[in-house]
Backbone as a printed PyTorch tensor [residue, N CA C, xyz], in Angstrom:
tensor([[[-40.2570, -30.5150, -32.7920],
         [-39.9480, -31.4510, -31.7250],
         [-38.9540, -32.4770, -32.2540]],

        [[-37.5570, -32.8770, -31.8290],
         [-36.9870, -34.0750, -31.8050],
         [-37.5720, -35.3350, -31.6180]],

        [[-37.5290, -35.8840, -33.2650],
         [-38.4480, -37.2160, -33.2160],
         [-39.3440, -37.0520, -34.3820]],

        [[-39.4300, -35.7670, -34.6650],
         [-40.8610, -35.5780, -35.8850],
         [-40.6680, -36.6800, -36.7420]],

        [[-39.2500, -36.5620, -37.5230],
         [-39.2050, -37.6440, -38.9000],
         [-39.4050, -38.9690, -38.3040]],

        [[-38.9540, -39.0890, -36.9930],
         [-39.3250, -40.5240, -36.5260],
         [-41.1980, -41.2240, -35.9780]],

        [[-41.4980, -39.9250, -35.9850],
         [-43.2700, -40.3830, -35.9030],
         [-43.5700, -40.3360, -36.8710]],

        [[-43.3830, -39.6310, -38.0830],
         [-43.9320, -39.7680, -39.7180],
         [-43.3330, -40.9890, -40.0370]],

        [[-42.3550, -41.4850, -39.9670],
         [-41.7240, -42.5750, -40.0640],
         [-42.3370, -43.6280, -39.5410]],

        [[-43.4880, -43.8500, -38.5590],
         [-44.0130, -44.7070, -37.3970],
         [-45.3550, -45.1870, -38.7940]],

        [[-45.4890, -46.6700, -37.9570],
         [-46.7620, -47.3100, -38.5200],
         [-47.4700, -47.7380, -37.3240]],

        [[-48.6510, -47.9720, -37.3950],
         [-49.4470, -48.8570, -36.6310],
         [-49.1580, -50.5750, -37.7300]],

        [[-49.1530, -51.3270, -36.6010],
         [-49.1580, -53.1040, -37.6820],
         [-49.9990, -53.6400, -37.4010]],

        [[-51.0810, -53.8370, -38.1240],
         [-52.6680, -54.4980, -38.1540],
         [-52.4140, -56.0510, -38.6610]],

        [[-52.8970, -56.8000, -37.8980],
         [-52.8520, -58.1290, -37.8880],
         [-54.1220, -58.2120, -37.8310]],

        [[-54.9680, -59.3440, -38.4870],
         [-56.0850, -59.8130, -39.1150],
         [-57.4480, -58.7860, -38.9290]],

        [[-57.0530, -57.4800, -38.6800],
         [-57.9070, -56.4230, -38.7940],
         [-57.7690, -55.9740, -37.3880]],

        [[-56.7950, -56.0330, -36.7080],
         [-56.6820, -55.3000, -35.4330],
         [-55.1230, -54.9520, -35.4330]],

        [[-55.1630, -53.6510, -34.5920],
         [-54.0480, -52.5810, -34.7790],
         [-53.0830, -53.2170, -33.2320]],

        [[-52.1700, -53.7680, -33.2640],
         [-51.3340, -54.6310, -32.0140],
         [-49.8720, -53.8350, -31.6830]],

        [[-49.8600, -53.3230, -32.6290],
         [-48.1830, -52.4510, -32.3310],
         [-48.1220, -51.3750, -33.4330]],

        [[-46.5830, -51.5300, -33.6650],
         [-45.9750, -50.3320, -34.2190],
         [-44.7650, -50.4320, -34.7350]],

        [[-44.9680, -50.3930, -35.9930],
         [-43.2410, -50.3930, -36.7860],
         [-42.7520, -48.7340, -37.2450]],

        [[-41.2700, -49.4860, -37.5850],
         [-40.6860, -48.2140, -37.9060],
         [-40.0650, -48.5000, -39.3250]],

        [[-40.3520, -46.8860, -40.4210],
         [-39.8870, -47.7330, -42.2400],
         [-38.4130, -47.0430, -41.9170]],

        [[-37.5390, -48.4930, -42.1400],
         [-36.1900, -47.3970, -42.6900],
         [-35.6050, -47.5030, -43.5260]],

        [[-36.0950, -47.8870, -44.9730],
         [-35.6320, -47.4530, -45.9880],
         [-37.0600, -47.6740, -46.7560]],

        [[-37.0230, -47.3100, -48.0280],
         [-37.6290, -47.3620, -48.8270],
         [-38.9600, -48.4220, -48.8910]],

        [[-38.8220, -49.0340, -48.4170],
         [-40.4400, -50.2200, -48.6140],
         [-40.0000, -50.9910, -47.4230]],

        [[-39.0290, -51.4280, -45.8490],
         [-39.1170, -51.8020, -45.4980],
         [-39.6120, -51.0990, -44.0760]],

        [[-40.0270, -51.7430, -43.1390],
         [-40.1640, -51.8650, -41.7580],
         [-39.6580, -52.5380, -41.1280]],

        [[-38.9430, -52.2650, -40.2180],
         [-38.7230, -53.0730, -38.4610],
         [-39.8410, -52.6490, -37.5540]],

        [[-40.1670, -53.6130, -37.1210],
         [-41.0970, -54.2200, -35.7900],
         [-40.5910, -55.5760, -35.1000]],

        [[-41.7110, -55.6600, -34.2390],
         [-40.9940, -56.7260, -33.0610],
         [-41.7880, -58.2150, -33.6460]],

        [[-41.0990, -59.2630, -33.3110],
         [-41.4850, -60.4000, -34.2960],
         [-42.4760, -61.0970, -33.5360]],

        [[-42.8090, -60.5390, -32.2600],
         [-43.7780, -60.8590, -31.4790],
         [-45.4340, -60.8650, -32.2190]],

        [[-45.2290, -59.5070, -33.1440],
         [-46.4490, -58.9230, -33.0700],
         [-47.1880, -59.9520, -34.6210]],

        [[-45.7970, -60.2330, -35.2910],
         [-46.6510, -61.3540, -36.1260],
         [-46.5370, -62.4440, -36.2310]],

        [[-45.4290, -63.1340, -35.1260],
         [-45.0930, -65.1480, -35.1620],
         [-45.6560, -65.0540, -33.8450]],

        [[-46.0730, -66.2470, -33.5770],
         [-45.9530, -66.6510, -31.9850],
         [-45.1090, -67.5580, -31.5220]],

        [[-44.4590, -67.2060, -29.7860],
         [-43.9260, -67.6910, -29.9520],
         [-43.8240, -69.1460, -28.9610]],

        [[-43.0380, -70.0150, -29.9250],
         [-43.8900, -71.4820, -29.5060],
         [-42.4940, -71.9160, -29.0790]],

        [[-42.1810, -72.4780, -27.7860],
         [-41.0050, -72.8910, -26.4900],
         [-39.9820, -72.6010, -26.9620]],

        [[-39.0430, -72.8390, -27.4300],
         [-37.4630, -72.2920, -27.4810],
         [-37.7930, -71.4080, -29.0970]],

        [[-38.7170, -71.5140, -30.0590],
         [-38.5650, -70.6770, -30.8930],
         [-39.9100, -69.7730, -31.4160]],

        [[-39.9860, -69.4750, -32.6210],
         [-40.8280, -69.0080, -33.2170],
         [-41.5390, -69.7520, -34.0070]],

        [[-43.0900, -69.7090, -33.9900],
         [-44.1750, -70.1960, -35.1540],
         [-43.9110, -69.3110, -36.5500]],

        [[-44.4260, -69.7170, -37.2340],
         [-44.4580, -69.8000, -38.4900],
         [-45.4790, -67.9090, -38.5480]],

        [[-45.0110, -66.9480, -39.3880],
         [-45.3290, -65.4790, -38.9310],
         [-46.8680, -65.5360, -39.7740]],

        [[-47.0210, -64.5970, -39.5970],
         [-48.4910, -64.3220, -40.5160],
         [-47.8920, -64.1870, -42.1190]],

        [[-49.0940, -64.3630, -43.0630],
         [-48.4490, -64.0640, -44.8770],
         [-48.4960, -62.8400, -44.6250]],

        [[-49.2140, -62.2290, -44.0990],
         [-49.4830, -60.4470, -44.8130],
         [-49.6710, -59.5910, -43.2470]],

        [[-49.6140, -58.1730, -43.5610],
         [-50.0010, -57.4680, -42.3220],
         [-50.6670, -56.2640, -43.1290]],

        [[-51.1150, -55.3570, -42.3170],
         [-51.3600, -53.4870, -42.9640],
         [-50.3930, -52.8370, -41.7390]],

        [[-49.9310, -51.8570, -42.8130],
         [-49.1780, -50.8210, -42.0980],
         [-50.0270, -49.5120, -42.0200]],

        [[-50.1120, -48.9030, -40.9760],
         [-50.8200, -47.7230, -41.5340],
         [-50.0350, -46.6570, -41.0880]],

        [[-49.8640, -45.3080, -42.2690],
         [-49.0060, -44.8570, -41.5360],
         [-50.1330, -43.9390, -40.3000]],

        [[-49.5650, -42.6610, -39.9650],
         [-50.7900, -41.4950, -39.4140],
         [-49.7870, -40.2840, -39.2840]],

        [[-48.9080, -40.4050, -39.9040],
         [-47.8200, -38.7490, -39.6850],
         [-48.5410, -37.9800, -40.3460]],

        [[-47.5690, -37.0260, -41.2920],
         [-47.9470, -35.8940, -42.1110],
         [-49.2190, -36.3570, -43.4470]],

        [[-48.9390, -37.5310, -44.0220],
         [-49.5480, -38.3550, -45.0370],
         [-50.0910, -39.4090, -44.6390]],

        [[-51.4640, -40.2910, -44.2650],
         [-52.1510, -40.7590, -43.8910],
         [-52.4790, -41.7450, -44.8680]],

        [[-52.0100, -43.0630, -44.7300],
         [-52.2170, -44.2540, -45.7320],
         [-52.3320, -45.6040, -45.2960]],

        [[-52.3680, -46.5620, -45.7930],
         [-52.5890, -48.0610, -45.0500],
         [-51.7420, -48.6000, -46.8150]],

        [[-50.9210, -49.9840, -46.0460],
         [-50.2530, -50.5640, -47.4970],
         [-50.1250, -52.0360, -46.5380]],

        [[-50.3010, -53.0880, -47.1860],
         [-50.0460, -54.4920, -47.5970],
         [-48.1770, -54.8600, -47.2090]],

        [[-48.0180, -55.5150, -46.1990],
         [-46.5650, -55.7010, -46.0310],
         [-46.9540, -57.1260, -45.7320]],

        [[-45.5930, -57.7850, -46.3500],
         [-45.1480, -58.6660, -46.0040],
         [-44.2990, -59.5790, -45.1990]],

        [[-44.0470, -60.2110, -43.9790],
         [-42.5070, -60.6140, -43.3420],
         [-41.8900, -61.2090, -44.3730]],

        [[-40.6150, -61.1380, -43.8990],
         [-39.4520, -61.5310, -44.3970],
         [-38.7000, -62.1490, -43.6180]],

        [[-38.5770, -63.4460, -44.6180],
         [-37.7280, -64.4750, -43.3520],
         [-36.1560, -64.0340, -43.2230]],

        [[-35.9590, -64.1380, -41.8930],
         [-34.5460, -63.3760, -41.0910],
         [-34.1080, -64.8940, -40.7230]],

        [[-33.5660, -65.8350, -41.4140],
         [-32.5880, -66.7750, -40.8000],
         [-31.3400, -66.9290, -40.2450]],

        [[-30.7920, -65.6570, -40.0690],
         [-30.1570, -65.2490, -39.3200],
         [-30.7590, -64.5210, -37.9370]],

        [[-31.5190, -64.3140, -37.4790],
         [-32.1440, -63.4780, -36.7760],
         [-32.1030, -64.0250, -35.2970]],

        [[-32.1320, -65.9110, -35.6360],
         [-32.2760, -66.3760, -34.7080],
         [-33.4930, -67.0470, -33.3050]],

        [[-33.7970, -66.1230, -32.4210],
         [-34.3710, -66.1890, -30.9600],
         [-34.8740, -64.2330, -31.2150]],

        [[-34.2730, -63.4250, -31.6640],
         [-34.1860, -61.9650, -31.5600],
         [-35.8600, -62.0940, -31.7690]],

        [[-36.5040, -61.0030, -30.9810],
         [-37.8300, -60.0660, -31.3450],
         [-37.7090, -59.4980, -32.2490]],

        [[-37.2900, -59.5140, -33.5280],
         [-37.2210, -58.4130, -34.7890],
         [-37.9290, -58.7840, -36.1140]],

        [[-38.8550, -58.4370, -36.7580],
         [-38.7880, -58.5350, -38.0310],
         [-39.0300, -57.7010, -38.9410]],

        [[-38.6720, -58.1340, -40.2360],
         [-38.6720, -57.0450, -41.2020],
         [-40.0830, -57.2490, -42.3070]],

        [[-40.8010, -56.3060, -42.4580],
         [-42.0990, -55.9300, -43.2080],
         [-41.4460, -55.5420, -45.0300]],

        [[-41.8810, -56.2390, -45.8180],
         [-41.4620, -55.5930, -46.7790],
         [-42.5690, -55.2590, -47.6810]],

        [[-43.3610, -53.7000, -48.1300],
         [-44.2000, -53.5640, -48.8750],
         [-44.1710, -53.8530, -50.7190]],

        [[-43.1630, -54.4480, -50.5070],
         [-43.0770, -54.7280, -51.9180],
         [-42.1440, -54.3570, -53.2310]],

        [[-41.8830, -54.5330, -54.0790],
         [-41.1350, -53.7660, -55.4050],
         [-41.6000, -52.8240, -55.9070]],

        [[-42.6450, -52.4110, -55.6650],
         [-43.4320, -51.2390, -55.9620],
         [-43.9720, -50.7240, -54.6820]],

        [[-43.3280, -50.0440, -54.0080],
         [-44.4890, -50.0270, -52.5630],
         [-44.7560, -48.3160, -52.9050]],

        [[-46.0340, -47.8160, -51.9740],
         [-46.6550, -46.5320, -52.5260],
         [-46.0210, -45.6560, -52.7120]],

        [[-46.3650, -44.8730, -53.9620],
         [-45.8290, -43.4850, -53.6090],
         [-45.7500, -42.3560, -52.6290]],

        [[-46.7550, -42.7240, -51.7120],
         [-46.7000, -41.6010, -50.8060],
         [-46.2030, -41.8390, -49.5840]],

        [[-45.3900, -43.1350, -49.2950],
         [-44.9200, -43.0840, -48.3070],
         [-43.8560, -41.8840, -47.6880]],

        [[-43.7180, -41.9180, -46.3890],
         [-43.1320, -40.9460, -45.9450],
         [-41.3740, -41.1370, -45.9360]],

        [[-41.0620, -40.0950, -45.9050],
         [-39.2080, -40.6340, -45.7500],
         [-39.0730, -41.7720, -44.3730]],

        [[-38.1960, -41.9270, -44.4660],
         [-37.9910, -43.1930, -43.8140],
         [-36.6330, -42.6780, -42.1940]],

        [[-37.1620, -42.7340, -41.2210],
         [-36.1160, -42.8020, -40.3010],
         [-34.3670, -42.8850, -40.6600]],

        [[-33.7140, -41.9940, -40.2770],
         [-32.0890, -41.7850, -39.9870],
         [-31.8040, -42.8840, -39.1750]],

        [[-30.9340, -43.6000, -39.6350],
         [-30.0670, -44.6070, -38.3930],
         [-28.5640, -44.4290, -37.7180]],

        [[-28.5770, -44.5600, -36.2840],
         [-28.2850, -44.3200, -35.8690],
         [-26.5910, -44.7320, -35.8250]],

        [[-25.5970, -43.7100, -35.9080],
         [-24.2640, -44.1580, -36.0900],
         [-23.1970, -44.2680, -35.2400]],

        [[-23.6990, -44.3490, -34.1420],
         [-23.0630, -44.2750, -32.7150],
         [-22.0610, -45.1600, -32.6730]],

        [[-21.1010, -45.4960, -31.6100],
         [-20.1310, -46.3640, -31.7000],
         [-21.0800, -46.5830, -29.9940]],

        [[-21.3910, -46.0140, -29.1890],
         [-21.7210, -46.0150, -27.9970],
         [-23.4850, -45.9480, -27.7990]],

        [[-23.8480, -46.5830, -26.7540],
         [-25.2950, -45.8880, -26.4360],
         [-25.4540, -45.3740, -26.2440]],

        [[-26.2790, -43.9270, -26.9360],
         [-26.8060, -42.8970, -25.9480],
         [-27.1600, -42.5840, -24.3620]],

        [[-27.3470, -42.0900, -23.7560],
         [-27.7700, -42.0740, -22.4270],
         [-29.2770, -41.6810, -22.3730]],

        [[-29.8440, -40.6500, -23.5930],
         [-31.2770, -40.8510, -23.4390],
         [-31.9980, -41.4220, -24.4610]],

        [[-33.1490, -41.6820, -24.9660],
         [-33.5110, -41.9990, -25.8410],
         [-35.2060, -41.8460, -25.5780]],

        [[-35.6090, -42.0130, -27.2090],
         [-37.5510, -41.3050, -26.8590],
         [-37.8310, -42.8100, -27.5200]],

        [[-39.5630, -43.6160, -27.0390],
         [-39.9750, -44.4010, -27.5100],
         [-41.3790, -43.8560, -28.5220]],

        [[-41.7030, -44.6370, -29.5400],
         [-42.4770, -43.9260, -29.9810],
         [-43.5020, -44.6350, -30.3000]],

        [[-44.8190, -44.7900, -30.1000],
         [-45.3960, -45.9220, -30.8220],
         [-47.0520, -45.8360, -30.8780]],

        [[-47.6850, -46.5570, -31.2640],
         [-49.4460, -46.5400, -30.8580],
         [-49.8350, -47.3310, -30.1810]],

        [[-50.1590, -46.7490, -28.7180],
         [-50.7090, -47.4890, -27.7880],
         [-52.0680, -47.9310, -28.2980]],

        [[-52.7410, -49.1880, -27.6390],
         [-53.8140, -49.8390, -28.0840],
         [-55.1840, -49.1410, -27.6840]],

        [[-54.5640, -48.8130, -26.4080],
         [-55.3910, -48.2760, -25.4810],
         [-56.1740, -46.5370, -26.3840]],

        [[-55.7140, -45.9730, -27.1460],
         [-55.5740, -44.7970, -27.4100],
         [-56.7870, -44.7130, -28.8750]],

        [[-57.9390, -44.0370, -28.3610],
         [-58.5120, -44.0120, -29.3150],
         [-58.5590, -43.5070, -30.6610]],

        [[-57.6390, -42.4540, -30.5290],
         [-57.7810, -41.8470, -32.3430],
         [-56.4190, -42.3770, -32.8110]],

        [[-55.5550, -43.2960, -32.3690],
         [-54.1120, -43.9490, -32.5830],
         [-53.1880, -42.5910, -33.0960]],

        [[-52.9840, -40.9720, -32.5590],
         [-52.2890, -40.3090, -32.7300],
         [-50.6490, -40.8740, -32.6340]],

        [[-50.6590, -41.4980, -31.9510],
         [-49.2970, -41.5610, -31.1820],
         [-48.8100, -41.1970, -30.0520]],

        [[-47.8210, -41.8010, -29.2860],
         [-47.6420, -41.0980, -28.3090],
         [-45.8790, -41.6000, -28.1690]],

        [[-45.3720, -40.2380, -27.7080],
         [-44.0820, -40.7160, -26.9680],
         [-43.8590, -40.8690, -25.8680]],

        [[-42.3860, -41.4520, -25.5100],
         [-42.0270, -41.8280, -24.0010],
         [-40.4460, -41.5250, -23.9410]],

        [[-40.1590, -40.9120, -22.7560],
         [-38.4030, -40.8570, -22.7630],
         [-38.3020, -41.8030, -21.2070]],

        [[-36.9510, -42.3360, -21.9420],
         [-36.1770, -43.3050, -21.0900],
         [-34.7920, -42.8080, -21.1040]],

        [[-34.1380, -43.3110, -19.6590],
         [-32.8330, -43.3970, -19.5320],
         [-31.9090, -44.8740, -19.9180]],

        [[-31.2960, -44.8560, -20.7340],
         [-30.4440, -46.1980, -21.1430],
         [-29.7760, -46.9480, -19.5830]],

        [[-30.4700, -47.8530, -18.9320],
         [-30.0120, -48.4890, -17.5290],
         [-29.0020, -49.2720, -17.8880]],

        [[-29.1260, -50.5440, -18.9180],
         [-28.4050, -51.7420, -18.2970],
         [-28.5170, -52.5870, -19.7240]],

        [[-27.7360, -53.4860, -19.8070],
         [-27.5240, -54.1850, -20.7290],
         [-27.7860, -55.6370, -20.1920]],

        [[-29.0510, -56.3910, -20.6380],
         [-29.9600, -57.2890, -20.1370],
         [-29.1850, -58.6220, -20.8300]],

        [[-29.1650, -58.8760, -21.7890],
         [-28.5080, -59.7100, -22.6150],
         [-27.5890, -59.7110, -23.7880]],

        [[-27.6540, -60.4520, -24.4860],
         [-26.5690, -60.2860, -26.0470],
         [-27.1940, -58.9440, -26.6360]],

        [[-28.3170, -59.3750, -27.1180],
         [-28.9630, -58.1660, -27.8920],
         [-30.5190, -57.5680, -27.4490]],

        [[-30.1400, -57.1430, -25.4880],
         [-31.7970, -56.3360, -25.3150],
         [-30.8390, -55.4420, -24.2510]],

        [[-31.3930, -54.2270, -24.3180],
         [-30.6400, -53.3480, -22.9010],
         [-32.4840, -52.7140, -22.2290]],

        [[-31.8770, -52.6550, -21.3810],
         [-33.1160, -52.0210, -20.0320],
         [-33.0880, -50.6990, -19.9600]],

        [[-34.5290, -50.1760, -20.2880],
         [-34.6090, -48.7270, -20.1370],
         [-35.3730, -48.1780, -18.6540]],

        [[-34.7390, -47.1020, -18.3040],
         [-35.4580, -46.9010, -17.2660],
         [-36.3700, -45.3400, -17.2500]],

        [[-37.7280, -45.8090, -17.0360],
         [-38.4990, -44.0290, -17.4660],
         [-38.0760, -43.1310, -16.7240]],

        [[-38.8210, -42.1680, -16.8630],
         [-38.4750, -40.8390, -16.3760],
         [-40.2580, -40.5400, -15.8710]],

        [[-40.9980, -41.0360, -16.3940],
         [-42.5490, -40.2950, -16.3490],
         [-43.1560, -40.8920, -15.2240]],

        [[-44.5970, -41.7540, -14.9470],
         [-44.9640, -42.0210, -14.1850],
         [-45.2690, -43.6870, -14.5850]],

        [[-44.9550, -43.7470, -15.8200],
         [-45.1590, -45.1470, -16.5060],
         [-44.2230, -44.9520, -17.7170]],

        [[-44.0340, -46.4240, -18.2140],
         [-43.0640, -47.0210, -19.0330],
         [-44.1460, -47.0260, -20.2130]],

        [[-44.1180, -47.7790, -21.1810],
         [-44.6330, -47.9810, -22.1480],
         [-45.9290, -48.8500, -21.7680]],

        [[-46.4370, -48.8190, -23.0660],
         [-48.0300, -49.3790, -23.1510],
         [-48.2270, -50.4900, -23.8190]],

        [[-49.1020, -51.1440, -24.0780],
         [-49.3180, -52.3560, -25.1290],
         [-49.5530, -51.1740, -26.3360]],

        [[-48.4810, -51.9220, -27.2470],
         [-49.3340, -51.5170, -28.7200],
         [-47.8950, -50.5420, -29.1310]],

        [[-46.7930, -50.0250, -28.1220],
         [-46.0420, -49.8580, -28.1890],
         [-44.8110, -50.6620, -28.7410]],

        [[-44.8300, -51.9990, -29.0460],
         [-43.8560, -53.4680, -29.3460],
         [-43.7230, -52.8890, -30.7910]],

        [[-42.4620, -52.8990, -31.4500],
         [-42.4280, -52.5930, -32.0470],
         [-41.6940, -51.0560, -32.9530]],

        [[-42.0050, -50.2140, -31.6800],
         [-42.0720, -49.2330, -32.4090],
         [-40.5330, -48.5560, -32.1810]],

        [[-40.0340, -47.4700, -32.5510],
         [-38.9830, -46.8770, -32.4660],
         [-38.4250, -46.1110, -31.4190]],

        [[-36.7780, -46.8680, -31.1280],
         [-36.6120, -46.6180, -30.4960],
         [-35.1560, -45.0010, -30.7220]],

        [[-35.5420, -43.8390, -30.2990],
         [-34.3430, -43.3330, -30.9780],
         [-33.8870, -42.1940, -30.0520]],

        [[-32.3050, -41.6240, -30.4480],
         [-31.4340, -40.7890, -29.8200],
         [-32.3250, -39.6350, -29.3720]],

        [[-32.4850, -38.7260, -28.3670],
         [-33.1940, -37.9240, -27.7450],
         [-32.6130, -36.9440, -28.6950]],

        [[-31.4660, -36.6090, -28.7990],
         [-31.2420, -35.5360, -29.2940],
         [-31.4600, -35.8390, -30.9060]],

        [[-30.6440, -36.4030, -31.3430],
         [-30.3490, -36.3610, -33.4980],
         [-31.8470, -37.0050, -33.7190]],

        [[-32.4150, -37.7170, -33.2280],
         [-33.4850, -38.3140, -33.3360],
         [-33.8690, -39.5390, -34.6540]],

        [[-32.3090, -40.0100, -34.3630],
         [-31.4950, -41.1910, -35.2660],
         [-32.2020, -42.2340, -34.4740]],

        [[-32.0950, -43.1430, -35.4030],
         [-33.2580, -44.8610, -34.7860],
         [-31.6500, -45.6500, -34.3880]],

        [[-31.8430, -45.8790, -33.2630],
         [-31.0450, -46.3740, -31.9680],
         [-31.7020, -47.9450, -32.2000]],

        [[-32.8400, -48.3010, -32.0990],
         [-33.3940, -50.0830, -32.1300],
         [-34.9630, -49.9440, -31.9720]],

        [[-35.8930, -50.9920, -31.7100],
         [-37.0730, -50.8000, -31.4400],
         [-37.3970, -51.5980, -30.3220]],

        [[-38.1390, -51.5750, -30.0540],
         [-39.2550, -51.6790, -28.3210],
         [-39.5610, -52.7260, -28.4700]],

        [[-38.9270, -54.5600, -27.9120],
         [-39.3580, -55.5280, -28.4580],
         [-40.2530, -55.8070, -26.8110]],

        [[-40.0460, -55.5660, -25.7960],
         [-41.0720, -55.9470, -25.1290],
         [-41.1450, -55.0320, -23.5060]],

        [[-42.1240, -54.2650, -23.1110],
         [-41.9450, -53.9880, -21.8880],
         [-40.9200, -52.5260, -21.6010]],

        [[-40.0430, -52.5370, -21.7390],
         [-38.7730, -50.9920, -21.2220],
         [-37.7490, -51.7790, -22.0860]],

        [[-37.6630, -52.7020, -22.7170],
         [-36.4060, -53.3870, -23.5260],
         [-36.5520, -52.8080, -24.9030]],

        [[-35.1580, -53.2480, -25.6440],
         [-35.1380, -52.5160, -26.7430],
         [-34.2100, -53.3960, -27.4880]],

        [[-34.0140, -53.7010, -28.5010],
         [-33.2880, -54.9030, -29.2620],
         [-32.2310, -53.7410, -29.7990]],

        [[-30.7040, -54.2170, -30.1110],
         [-29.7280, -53.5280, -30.3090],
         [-29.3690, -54.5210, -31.6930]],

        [[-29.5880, -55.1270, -32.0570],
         [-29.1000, -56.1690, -33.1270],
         [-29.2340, -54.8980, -34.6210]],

        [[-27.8000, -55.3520, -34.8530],
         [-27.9770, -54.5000, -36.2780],
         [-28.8840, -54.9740, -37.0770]],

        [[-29.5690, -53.7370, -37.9690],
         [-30.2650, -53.9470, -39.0360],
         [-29.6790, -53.9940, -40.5600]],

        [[-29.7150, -54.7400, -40.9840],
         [-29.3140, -54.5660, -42.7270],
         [-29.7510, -54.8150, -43.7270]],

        [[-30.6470, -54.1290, -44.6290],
         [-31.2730, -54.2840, -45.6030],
         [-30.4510, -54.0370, -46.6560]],

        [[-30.6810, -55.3520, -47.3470],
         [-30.6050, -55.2270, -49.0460],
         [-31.4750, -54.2420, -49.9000]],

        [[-30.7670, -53.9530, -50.9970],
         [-31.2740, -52.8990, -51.9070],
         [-31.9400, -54.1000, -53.0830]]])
């Protein structure tokens, strides 16, 4: 299925022992998720994020690891943040999501994430049509199914239907944050 490396790639993000969303690793020890799921947010900006989270993955290799945020002072107002498991983060993590090299938006794209609602947290996907460009950095997806996304979905990856390259992630509702990502080595 288009998307596999991107669900092995998928975490659940556990905040003080409860599972609230879903990140995506794309490189080596980091994650993107939505900055919702660990600051709150307090009138024109953001509170102060949590110290720690668990990632867990549930693809091919089945693990839980200790991440940290990372302050994005550039980031701004954006729903985004970055998880970093560390200088040593596990060995068994899974490869990490393809990013996406488009000059253009796709026209379809799959969401991927762990709904809350979902008892054994398999995962689940969703395909959308790319509608509209909402602001600086959120565009509007429009489904195809009988429903849009779920709680527990924030967070998670958003990517090309076909190459199944990470396009942005799911910061709230059918939206999707387009803001480049760039991690240091």
């Amino acid at each position: 299925m288009t998307g596999d490396r991107a669900s092995v790639a998928a975490a659940t993000v556990i905040v003080h022992g409860e599972s609230i969303g879903s990140g995506i690793l794309v490189d080596g020890r980091h994650l993107v998720t939505a900055r919702h799921l660990i600051a709150p947010k307090e009138g024109m900006g953001w509170g102060p994020a949590v110290a720690s989270v668990q990632v867990e993955f549930r693809g091919r290799v089945v693990g839980r690891a200790t991440a940290t945020p990372v302050e994005l002072p550039l980031a701004g107002d954006a729903d985004v943040a970055v998880l970093d498991l560390g200088e040593h983060p596990p060995a068994w993590l899974p490869q990490p999501v393809r990013m996406w090299a488009g000059q253009r938006l796709p026209e379809q794209v799959r969401v991927y994430g762990y709904p809350t609602g979902e008892s054994e947290r398999k995962g689940v996907w969703r395909e959308f049509t790319v509608s509209d460009t909402n602001a600086a950095d959120s565009v509007q997806l429009r489904w195809e199914e009988d429903a849009g996304t779920f709680p527990g979905h924030s967070g998670g990856p958003v990517i090309h239907r076909d190459s199944a390259n990470l396009v942005g992630i799911l910061v709230e509702g059918s939206e999707w944050t387009l803001s480049p990502i760039f991690l240091g080595s």
